[in-house]
N, CA, C and O atoms as a Maestro MAE file, in Angstrom:
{
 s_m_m2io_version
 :::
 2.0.0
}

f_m_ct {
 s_m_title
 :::
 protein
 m_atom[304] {
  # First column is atom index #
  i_m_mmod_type
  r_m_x_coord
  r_m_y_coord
  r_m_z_coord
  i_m_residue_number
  s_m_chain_name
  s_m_pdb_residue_name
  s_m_pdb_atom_name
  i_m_atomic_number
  :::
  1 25 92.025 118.270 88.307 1 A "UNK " " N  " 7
  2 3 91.085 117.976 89.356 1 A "UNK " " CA " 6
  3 2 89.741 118.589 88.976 1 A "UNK " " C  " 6
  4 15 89.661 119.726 88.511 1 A "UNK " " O  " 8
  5 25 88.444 117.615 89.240 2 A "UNK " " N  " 7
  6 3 87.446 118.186 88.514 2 A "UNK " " CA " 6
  7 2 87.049 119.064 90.066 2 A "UNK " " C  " 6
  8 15 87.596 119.106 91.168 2 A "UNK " " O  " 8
  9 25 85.590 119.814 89.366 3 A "UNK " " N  " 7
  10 3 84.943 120.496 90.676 3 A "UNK " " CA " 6
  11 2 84.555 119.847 91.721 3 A "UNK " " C  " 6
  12 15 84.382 120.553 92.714 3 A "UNK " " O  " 8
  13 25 84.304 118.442 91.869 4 A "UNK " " N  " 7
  14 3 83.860 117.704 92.691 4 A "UNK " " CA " 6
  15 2 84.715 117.088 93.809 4 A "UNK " " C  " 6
  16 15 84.400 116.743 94.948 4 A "UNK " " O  " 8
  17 25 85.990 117.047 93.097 5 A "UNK " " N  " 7
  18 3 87.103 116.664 93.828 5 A "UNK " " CA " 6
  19 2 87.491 117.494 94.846 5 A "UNK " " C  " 6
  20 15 87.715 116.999 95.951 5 A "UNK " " O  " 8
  21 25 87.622 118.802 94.644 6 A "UNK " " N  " 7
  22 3 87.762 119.777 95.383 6 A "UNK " " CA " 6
  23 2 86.971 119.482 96.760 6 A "UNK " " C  " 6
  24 15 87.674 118.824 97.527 6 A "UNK " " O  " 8
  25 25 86.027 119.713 97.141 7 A "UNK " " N  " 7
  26 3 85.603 119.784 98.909 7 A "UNK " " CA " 6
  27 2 86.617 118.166 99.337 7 A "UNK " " C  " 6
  28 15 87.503 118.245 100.188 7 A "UNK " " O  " 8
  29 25 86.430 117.326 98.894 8 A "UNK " " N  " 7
  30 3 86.953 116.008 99.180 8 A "UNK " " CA " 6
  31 2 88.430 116.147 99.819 8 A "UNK " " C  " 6
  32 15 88.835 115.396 100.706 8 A "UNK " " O  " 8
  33 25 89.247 117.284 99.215 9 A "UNK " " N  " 7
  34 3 90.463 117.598 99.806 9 A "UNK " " CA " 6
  35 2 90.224 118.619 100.664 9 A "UNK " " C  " 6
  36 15 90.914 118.741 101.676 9 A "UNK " " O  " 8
  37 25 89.312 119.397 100.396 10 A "UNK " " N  " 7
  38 3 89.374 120.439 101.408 10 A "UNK " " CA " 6
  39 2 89.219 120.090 102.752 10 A "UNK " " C  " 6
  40 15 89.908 120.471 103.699 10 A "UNK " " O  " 8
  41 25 88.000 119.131 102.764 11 A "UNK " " N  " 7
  42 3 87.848 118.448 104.180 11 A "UNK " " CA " 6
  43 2 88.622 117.584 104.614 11 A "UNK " " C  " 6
  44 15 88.634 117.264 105.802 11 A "UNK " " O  " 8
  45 25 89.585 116.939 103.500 12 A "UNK " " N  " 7
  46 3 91.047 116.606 104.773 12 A "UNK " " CA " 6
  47 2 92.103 117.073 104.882 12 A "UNK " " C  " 6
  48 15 93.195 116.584 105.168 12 A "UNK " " O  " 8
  49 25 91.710 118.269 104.598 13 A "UNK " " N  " 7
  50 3 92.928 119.273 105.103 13 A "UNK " " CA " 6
  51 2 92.358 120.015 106.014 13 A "UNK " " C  " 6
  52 15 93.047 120.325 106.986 13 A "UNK " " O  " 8
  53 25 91.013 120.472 105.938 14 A "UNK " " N  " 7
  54 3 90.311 120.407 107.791 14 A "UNK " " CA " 6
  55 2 90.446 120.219 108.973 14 A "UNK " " C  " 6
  56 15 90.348 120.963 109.949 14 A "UNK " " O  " 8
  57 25 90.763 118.792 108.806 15 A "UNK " " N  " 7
  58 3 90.977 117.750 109.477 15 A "UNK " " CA " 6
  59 2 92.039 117.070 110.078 15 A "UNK " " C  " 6
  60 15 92.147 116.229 110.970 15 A "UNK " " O  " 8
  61 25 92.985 117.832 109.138 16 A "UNK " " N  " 7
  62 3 94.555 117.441 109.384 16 A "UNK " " CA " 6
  63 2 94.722 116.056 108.823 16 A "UNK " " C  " 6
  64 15 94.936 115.077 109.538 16 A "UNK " " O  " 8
  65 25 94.610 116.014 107.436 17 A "UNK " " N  " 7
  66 3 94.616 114.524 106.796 17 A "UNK " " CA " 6
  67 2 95.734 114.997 105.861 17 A "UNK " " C  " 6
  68 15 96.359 114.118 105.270 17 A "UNK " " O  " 8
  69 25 96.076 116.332 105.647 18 A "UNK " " N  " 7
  70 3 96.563 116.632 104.410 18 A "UNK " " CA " 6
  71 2 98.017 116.133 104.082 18 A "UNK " " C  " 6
  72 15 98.393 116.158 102.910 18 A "UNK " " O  " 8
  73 25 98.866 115.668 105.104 19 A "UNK " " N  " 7
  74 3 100.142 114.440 104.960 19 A "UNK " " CA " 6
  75 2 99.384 113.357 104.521 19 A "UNK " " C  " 6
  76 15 99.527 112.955 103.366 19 A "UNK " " O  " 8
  77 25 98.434 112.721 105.445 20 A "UNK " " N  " 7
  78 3 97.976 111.638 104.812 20 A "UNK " " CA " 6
  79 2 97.648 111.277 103.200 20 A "UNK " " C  " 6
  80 15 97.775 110.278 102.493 20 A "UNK " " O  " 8
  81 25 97.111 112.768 103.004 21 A "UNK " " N  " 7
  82 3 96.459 112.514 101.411 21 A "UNK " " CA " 6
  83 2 97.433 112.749 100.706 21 A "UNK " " C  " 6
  84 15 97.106 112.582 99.532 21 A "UNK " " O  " 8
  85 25 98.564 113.078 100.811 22 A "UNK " " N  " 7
  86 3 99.863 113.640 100.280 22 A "UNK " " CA " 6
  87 2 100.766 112.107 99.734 22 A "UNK " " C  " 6
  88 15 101.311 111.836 98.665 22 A "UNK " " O  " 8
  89 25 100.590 111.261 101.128 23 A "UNK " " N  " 7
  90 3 100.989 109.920 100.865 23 A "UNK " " CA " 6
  91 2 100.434 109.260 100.379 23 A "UNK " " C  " 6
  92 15 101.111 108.618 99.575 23 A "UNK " " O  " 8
  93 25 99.366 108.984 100.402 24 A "UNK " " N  " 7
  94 3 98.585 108.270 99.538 24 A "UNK " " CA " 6
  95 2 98.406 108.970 97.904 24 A "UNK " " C  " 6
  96 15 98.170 108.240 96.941 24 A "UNK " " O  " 8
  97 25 98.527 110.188 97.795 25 A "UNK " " N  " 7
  98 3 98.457 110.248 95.935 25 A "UNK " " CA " 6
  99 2 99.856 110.155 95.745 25 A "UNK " " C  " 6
  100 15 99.988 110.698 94.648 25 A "UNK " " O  " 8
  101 25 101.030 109.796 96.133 26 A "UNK " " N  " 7
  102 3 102.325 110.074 95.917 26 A "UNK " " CA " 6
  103 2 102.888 108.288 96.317 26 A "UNK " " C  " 6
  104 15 103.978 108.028 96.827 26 A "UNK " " O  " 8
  105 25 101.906 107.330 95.955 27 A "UNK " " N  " 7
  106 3 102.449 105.987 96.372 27 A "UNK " " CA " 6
  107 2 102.701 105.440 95.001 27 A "UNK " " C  " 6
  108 15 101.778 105.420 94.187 27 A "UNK " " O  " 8
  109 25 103.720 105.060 94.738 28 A "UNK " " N  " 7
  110 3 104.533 103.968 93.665 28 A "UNK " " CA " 6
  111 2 102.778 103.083 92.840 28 A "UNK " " C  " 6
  112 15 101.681 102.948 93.381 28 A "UNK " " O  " 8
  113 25 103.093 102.790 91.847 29 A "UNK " " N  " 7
  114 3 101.738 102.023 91.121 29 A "UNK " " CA " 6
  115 2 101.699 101.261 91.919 29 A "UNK " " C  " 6
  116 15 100.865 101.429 92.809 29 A "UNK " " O  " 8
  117 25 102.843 99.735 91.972 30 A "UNK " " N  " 7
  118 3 102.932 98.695 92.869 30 A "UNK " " CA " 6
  119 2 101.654 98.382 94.349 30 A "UNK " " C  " 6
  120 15 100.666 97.654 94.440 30 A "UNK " " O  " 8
  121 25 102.492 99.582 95.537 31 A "UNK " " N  " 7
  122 3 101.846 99.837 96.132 31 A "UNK " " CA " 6
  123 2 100.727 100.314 95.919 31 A "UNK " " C  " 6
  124 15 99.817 99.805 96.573 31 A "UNK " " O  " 8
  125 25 100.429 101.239 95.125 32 A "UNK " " N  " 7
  126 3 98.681 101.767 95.293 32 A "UNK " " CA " 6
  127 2 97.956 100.698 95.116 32 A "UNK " " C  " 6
  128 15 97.045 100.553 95.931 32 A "UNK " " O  " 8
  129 25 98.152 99.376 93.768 33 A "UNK " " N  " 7
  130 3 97.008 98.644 93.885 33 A "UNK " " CA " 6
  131 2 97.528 97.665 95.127 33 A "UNK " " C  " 6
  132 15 96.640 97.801 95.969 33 A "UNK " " O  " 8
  133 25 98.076 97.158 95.424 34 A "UNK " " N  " 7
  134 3 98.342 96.339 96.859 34 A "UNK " " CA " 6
  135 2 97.390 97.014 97.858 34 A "UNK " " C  " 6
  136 15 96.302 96.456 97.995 34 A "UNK " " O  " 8
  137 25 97.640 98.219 98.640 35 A "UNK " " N  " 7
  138 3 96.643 99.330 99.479 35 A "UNK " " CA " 6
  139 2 95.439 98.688 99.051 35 A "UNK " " C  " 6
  140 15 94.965 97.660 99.533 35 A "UNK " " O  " 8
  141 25 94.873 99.529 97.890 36 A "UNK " " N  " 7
  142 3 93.827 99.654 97.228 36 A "UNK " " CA " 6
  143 2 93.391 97.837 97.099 36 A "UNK " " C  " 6
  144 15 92.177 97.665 96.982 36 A "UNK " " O  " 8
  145 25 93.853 97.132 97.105 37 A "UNK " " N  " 7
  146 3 93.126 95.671 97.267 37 A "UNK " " CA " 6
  147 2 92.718 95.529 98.693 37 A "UNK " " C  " 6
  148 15 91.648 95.113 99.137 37 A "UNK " " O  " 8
  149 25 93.762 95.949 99.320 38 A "UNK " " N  " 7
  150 3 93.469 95.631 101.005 38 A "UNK " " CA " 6
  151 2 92.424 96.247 101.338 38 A "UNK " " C  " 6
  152 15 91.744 95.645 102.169 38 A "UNK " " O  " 8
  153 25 91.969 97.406 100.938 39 A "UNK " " N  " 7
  154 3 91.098 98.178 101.877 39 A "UNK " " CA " 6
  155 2 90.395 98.297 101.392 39 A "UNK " " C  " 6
  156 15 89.786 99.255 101.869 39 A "UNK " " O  " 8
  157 25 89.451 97.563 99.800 40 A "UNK " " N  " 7
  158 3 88.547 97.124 99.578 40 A "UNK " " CA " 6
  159 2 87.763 95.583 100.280 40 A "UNK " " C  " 6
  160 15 86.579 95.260 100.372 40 A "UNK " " O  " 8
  161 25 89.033 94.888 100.687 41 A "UNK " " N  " 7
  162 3 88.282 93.779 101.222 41 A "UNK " " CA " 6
  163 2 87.450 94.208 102.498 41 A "UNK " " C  " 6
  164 15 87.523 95.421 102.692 41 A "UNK " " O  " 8
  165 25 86.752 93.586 103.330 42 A "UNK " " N  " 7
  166 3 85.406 93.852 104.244 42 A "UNK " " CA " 6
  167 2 86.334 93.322 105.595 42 A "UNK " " C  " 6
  168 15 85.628 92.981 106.545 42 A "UNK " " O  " 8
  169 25 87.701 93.215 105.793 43 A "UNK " " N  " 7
  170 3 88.834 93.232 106.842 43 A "UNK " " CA " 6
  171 2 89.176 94.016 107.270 43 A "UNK " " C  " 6
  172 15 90.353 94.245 106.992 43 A "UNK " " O  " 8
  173 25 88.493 95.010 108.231 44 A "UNK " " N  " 7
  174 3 88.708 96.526 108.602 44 A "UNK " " CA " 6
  175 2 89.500 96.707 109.297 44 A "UNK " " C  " 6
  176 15 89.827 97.890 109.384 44 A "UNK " " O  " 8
  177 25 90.325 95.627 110.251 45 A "UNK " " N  " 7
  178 3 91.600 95.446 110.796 45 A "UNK " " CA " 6
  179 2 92.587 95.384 109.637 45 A "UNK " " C  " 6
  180 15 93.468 96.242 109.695 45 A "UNK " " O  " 8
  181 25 92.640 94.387 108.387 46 A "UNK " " N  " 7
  182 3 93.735 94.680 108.060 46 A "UNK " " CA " 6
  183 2 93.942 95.677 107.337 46 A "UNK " " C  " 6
  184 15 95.072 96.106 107.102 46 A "UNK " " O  " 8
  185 25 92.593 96.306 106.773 47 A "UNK " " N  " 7
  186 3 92.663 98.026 106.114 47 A "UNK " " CA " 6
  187 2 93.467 98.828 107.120 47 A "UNK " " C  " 6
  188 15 94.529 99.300 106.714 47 A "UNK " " O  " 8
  189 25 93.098 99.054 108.407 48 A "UNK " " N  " 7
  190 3 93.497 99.874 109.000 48 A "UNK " " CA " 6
  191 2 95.390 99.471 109.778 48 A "UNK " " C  " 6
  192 15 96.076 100.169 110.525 48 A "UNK " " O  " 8
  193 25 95.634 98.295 109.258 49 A "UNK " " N  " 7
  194 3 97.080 97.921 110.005 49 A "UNK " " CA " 6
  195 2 97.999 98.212 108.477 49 A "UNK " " C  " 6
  196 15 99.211 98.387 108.596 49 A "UNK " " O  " 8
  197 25 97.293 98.258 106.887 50 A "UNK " " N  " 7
  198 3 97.869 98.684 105.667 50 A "UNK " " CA " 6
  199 2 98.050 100.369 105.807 50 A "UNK " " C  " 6
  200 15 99.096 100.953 105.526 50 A "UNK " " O  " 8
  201 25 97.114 100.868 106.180 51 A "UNK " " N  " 7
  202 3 97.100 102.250 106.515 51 A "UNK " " CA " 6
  203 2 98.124 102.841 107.235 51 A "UNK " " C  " 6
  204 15 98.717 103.908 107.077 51 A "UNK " " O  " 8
  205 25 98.250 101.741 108.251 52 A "UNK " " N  " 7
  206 3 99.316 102.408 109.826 52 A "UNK " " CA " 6
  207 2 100.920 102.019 108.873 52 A "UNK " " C  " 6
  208 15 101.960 102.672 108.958 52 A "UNK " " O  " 8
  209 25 100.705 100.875 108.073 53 A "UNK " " N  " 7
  210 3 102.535 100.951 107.521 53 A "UNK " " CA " 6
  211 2 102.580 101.827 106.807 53 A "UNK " " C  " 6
  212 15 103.386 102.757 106.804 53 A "UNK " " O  " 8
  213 25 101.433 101.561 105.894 54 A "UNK " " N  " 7
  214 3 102.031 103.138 104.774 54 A "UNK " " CA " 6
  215 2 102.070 104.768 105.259 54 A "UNK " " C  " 6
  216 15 102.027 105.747 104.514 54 A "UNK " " O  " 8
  217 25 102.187 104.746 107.085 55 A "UNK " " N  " 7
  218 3 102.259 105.601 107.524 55 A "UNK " " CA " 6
  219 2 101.084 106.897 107.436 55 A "UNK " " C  " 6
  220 15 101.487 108.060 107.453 55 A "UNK " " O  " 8
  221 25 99.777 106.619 107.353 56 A "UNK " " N  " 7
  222 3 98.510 107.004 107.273 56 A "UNK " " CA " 6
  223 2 98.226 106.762 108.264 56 A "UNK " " C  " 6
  224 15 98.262 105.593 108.650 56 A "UNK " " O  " 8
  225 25 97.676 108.181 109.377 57 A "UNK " " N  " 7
  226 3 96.945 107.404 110.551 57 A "UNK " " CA " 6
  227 2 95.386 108.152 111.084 57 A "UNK " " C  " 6
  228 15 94.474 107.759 111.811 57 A "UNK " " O  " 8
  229 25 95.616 109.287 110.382 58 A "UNK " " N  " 7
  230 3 94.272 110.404 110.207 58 A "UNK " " CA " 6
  231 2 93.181 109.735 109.559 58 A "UNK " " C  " 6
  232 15 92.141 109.516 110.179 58 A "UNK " " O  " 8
  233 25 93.288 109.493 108.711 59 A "UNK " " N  " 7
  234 3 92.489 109.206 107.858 59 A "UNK " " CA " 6
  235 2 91.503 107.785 107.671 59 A "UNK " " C  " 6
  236 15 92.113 106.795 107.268 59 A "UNK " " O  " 8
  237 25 89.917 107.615 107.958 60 A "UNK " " N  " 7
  238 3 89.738 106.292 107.819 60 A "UNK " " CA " 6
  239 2 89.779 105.869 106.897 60 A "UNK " " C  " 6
  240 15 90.020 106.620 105.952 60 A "UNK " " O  " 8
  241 25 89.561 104.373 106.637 61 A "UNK " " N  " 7
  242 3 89.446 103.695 105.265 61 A "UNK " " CA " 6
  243 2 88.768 104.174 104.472 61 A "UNK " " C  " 6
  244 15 89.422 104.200 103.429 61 A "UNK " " O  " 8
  245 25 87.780 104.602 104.315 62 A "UNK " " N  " 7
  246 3 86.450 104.920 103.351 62 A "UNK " " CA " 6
  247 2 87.450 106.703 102.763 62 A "UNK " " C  " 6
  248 15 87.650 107.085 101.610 62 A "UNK " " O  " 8
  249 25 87.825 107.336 103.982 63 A "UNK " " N  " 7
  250 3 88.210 108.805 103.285 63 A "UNK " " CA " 6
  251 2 89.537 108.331 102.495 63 A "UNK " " C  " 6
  252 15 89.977 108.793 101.442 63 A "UNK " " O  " 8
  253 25 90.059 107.279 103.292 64 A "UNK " " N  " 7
  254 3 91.892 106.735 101.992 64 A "UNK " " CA " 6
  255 2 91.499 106.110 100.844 64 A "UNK " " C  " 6
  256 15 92.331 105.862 99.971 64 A "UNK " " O  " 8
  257 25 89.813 105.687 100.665 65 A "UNK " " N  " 7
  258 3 89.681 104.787 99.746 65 A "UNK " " CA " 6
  259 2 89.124 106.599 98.188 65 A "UNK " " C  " 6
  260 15 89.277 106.849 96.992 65 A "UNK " " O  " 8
  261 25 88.718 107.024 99.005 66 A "UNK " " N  " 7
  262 3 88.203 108.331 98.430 66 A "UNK " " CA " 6
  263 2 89.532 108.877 98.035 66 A "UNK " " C  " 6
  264 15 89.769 108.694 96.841 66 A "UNK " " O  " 8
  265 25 90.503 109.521 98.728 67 A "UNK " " N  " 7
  266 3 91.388 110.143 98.071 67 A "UNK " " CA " 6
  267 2 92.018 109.148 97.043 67 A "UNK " " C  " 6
  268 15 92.301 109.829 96.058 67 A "UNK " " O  " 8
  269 25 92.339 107.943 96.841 68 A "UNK " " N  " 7
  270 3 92.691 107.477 96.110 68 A "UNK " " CA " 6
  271 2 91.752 107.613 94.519 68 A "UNK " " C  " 6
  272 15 92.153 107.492 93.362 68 A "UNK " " O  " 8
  273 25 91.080 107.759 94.788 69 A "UNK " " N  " 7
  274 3 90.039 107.431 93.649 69 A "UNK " " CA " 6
  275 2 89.940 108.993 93.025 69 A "UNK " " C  " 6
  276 15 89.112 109.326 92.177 69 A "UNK " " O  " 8
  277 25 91.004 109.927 93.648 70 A "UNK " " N  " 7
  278 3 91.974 111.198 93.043 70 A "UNK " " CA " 6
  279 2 92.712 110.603 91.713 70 A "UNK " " C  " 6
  280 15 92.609 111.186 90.634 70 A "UNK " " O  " 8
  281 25 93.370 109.550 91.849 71 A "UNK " " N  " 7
  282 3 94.700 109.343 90.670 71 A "UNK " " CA " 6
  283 2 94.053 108.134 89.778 71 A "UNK " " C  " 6
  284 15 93.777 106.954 89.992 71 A "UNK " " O  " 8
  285 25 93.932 109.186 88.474 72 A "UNK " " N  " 7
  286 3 92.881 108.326 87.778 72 A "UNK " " CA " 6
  287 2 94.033 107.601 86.749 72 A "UNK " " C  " 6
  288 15 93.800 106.946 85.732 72 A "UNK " " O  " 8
  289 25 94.873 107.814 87.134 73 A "UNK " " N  " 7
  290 3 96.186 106.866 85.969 73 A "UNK " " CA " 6
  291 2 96.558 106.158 86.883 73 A "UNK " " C  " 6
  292 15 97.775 105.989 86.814 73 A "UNK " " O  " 8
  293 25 95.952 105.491 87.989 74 A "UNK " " N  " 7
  294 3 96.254 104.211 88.352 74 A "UNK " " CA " 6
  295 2 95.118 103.705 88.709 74 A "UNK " " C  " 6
  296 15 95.227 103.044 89.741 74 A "UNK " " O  " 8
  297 25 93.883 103.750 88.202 75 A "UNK " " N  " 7
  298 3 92.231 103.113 88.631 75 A "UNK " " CA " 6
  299 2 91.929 102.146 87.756 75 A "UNK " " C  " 6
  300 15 90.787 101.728 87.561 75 A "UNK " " O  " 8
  301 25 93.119 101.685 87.097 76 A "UNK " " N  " 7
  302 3 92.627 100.098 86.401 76 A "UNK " " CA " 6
  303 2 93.247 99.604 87.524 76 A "UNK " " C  " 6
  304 15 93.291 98.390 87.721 76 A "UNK " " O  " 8
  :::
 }
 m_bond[303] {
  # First column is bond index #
  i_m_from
  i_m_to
  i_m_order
  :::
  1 1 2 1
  2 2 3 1
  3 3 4 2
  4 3 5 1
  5 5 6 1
  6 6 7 1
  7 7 8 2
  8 7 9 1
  9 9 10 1
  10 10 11 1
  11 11 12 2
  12 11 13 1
  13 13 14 1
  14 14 15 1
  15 15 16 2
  16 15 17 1
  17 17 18 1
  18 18 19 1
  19 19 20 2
  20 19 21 1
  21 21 22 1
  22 22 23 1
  23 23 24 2
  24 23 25 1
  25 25 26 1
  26 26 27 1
  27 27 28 2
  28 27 29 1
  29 29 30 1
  30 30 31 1
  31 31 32 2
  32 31 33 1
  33 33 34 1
  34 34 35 1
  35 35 36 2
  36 35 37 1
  37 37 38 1
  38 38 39 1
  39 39 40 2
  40 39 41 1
  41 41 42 1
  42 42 43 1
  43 43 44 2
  44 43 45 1
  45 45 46 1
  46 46 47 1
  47 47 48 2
  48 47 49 1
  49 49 50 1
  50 50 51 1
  51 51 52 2
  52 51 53 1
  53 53 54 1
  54 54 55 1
  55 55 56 2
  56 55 57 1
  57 57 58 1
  58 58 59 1
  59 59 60 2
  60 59 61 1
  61 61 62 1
  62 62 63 1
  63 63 64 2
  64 63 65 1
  65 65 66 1
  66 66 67 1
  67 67 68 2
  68 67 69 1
  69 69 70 1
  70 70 71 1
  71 71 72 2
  72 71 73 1
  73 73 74 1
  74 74 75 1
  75 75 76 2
  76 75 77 1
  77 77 78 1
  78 78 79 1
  79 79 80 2
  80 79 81 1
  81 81 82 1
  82 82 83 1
  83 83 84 2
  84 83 85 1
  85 85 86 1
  86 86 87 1
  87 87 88 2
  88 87 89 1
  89 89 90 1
  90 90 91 1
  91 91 92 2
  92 91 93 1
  93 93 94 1
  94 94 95 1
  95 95 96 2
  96 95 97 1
  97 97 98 1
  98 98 99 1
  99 99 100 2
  100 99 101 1
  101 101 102 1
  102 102 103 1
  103 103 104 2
  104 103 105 1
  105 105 106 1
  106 106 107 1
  107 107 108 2
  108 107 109 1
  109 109 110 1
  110 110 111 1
  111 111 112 2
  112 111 113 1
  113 113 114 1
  114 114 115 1
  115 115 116 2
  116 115 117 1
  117 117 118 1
  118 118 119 1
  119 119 120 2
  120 119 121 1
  121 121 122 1
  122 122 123 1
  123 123 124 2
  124 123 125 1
  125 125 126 1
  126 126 127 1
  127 127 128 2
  128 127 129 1
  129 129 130 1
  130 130 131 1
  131 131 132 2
  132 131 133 1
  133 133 134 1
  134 134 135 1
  135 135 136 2
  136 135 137 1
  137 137 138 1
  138 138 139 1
  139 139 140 2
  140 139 141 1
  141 141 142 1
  142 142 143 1
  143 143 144 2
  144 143 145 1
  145 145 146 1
  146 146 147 1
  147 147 148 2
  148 147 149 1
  149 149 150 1
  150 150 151 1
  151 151 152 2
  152 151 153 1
  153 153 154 1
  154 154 155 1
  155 155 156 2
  156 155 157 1
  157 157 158 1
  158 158 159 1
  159 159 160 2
  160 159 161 1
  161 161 162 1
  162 162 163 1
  163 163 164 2
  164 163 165 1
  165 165 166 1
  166 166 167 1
  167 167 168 2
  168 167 169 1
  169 169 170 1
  170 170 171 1
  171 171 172 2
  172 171 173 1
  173 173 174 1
  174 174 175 1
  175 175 176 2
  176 175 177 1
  177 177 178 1
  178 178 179 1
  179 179 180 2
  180 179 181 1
  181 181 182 1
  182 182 183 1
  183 183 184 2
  184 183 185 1
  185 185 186 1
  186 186 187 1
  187 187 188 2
  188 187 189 1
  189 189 190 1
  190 190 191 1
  191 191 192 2
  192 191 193 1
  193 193 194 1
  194 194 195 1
  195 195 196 2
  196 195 197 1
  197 197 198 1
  198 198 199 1
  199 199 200 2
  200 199 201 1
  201 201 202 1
  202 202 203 1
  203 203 204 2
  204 203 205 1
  205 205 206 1
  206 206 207 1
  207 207 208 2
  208 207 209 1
  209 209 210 1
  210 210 211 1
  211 211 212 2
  212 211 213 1
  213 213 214 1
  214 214 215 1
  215 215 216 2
  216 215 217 1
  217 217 218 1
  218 218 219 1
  219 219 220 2
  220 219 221 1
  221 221 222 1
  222 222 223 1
  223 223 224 2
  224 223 225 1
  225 225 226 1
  226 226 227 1
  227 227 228 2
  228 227 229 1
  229 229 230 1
  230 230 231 1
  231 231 232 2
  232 231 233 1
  233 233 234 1
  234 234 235 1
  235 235 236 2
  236 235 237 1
  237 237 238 1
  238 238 239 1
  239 239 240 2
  240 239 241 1
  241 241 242 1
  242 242 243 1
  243 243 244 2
  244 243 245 1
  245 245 246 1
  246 246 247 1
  247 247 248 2
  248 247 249 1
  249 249 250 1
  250 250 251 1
  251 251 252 2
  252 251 253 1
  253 253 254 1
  254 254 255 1
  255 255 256 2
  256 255 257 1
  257 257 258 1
  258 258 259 1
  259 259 260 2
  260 259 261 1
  261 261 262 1
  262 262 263 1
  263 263 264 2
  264 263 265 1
  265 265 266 1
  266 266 267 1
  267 267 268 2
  268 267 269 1
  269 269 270 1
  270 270 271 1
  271 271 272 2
  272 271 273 1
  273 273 274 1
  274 274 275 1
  275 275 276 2
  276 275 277 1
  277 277 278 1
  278 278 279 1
  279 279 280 2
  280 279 281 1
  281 281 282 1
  282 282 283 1
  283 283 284 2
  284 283 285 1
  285 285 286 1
  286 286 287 1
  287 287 288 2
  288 287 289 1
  289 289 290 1
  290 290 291 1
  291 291 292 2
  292 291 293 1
  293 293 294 1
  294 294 295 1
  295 295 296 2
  296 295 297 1
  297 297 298 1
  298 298 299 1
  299 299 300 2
  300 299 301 1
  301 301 302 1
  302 302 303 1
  303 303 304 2
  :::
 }
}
């Protein structure tokens, strides 16, 4: 984890995100890019109804799209 990464977790563990971010760096390849397609599209309902299955509910899109962009062996 570089230095930059660091506050990025700190503040969702602040926040009480830190299950959330737990699930999301701990998702199967499969799933991460599936997520990670959904909640790039500009469908902020279905970002946030991908979020609620994969059992994420702290966290908005933009901070799930951030912790993801943690696991750099799945960012192709």
């Amino acid at each position: 984890m570089s230095l930059w990464q660091a506050p990025i977790l700190l503040y969702m563990v602040k926040f009480g995100g830190l299950k959330d971010c737990c699930i999301l760096l701990n998702l199967s390849h499969g799933s991460f890019k599936l997520l990670n397609g959904v909640l790039l599209e500009e469908d902020a309902d279905k970002g946030r109804e991908a979020l609620n299955d994969m059992k994420v509910y702290k966290l908005s899109i933009y901070q799930a799209l951030k912790v993801m962009k943690l696991r750099p062996d799945l960012q192709k």
